[in-house]
C-alpha positions as CSV (number, residue, x, y, z in Angstrom):
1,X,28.1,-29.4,1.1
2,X,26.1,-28.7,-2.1
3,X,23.3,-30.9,-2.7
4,X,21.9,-29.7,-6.1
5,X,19.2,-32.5,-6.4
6,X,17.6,-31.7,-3.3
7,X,14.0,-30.4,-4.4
8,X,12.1,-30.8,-0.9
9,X,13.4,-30.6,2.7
10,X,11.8,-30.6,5.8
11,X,13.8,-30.0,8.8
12,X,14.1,-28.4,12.3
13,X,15.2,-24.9,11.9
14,X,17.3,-22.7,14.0
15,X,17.9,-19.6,12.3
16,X,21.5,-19.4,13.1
17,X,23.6,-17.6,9.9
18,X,25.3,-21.2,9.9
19,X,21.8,-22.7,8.9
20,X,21.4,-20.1,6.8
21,X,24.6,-20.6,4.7
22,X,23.5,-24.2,4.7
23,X,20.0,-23.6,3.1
24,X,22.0,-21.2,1.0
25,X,23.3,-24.5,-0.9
26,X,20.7,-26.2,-1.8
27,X,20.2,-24.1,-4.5
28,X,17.2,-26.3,-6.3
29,X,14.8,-26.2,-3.5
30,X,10.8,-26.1,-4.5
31,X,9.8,-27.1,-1.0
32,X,10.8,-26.3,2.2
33,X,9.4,-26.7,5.6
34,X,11.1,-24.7,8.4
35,X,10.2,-26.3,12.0
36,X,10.7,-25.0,15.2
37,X,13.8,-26.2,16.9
38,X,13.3,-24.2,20.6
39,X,10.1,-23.4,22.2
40,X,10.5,-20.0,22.4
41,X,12.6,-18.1,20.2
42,X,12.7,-14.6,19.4
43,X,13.0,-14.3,15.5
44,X,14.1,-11.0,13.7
45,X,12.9,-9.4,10.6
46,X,16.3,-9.6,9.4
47,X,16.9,-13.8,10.3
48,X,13.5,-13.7,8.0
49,X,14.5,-11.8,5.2
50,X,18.2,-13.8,5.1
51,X,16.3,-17.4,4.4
52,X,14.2,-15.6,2.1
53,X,17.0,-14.5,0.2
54,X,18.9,-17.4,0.0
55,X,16.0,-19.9,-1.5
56,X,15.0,-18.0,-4.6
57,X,13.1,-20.8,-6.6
58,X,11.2,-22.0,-3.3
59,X,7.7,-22.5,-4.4
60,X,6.2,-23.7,-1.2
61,X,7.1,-22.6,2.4
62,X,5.9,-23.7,5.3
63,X,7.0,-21.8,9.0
64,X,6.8,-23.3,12.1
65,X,7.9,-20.0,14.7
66,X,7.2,-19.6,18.1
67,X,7.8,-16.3,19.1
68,X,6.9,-15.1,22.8
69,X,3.9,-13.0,22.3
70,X,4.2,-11.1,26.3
71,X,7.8,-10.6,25.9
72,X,8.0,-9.5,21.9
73,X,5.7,-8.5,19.2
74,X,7.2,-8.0,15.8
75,X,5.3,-7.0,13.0
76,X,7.4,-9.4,9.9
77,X,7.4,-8.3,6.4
78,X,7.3,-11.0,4.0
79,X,8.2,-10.9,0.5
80,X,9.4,-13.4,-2.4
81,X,8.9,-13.4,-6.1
82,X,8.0,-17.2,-6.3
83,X,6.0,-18.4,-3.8
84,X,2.9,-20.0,-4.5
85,X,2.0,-22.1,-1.7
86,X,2.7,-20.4,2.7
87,X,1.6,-22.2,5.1
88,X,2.7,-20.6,8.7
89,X,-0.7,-22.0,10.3
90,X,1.9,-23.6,13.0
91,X,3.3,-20.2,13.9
92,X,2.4,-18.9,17.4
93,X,3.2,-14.9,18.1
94,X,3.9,-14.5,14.2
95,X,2.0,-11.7,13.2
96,X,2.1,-9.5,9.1
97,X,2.6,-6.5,9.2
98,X,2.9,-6.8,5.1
99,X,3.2,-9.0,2.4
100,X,4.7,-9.1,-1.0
101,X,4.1,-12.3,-2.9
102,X,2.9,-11.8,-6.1
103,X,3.1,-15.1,-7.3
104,X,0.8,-16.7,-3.7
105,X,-1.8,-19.0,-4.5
106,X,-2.9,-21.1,-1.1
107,X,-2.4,-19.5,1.8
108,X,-2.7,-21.6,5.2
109,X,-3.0,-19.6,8.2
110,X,-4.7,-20.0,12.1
111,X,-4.7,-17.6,14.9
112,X,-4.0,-18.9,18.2
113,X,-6.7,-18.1,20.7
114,X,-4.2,-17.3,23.7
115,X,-2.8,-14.7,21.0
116,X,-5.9,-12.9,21.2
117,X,-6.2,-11.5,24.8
118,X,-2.8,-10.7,24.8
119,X,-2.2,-8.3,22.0
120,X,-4.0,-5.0,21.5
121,X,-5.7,-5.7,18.1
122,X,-4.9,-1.7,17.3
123,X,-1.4,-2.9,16.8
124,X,-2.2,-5.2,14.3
125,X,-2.9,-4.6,10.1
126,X,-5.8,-6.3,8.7
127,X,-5.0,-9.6,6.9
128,X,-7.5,-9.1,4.5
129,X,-6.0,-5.8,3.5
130,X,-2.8,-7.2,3.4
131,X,-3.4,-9.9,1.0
132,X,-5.1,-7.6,-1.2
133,X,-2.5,-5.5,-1.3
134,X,0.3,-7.9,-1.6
135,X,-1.3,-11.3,-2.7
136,X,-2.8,-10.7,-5.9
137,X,-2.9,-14.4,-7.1
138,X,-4.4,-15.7,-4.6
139,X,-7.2,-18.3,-5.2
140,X,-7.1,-20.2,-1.6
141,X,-6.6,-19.6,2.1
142,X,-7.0,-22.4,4.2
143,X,-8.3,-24.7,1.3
144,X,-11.5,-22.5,1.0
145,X,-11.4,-21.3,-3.1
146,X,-11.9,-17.8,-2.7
147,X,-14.9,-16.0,-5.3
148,X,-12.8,-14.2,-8.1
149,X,-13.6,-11.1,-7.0
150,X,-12.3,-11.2,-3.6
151,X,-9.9,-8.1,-3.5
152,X,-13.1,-6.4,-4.2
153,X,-15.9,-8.1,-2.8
154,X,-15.9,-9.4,0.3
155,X,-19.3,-12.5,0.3
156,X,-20.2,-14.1,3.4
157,X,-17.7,-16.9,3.6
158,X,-14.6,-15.0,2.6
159,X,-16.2,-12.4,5.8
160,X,-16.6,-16.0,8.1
161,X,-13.1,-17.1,7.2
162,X,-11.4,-13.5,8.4
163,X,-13.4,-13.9,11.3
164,X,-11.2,-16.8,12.5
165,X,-7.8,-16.0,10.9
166,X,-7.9,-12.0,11.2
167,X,-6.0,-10.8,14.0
168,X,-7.0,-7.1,13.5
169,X,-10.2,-6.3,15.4
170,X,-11.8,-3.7,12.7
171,X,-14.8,-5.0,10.7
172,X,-13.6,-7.1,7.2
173,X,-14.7,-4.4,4.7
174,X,-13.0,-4.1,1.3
175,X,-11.6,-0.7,0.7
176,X,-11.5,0.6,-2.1
C-alpha cells in the first residue's frame, strides 16, 4: 500500500514494526494522531524513535500512550526536525526526559493526578527546562501564548501553568 495523498490520519495505534512499515508509506503525512489501541501497554524508546523516523514531514503529532506507571517508568527522548504542533495531553505514565524539536510551536500537555503520588518527582527533569533547552520556537503550551521572553523569564502565568503540567517537584526558576 502507498497512499501518497494521505495528508492527515488519525488512527488506533499499536506500535507493532508491521504498523510501523505501514505509517512508513504514507510518505506525505502533515498530521497524525496516534491512539491507544490497549489499555496498558509498555512502550520503548526505541518503538518511539522508529515512528519518528518514518514520518519526516509530520507537522503535527498527537500521542495517546498508556504506559503502566507502578510497573515501568521510562524517561522518552523526543526529537524531530518538523514538528510544530505535540499534543500528548492524553498520555498517562508518559514522562520527558528530553526534547529536541526545534521547529515546536503549541505544545499540549496535562499531568495525570494518580501520576503524582506514584512517582518520586526526583526522577523526573523539569519541563520547563526541557523546553527551553530543546523547544526554542515555542509560542504556546496549552493554548496559553507564552511572553517572548519565556526561556528567560519566567512571569506569573507561565510559573501557574508549570504548576499544573510540571511533573518535577523543584521550584520553576529559569536557569541561566
Amino acid at each position: 500500500m502507498h497512499a501518497p495523498n494521505i495528508r492527515h490520519l488519525d488512527i488506533p495505534f499499536n506500535w507493532t514494526d508491521r504498523s510501523v512499515t505501514c505509517l512508513s508509506r504514507l510518505s506525505n503525512l502533515e498530521s497524525l494522531v496516534l491512539r491507544k489501541y490497549v489499555i496498558m501497554q509498555v512502550l520503548s524508546q526505541v518503538q518511539l524513535d522508529n515512528v519518528l523516523n518514518v514520518i519526516p514531514e509530520v507537522r503535527s503529532l498527537t500521542l495517546e500512550v498508556c504506559n503502566p506507571v507502578y510497573q515501568h517508568r521510562t524517561l522518552y527522548i523526543l526529537s524531530h526536525q518538523n514538528i510544530h504542533h505535540l499534543n500528548i495531553s492524553g498520555c498517562h505514565g508518559f514522562f520527558l526526559k528530553e526534547v529536541n524539536l526545534p521547529q515546536l510551536q503549541l505544545f499540549q500537555v496535562d499531568r495525570k493526578h494518580w501520576e503524582g503520588p506514584l512517582l518520586s518527582p526526583n526522577i523526573l527533569p523539569c519541563l520547563y527546562h526541557m523546553l527551553v533547552r530543546g523547544a526554542p520556537n515555542l509560542t504556546h503550551i496549552n493554548r496559553q501564548r507564552l511572553d517572548p521572553t519565556w526561556t528567560s523569564f519566567m512571569d506569573l502565568d507561565l510559573q501557574r501553568l508549570m504548576s499544573d503540567v510540571c511533573p518535577c517537584a523543584v521550584a520553576h526558576i529559569p536557569q541561566n
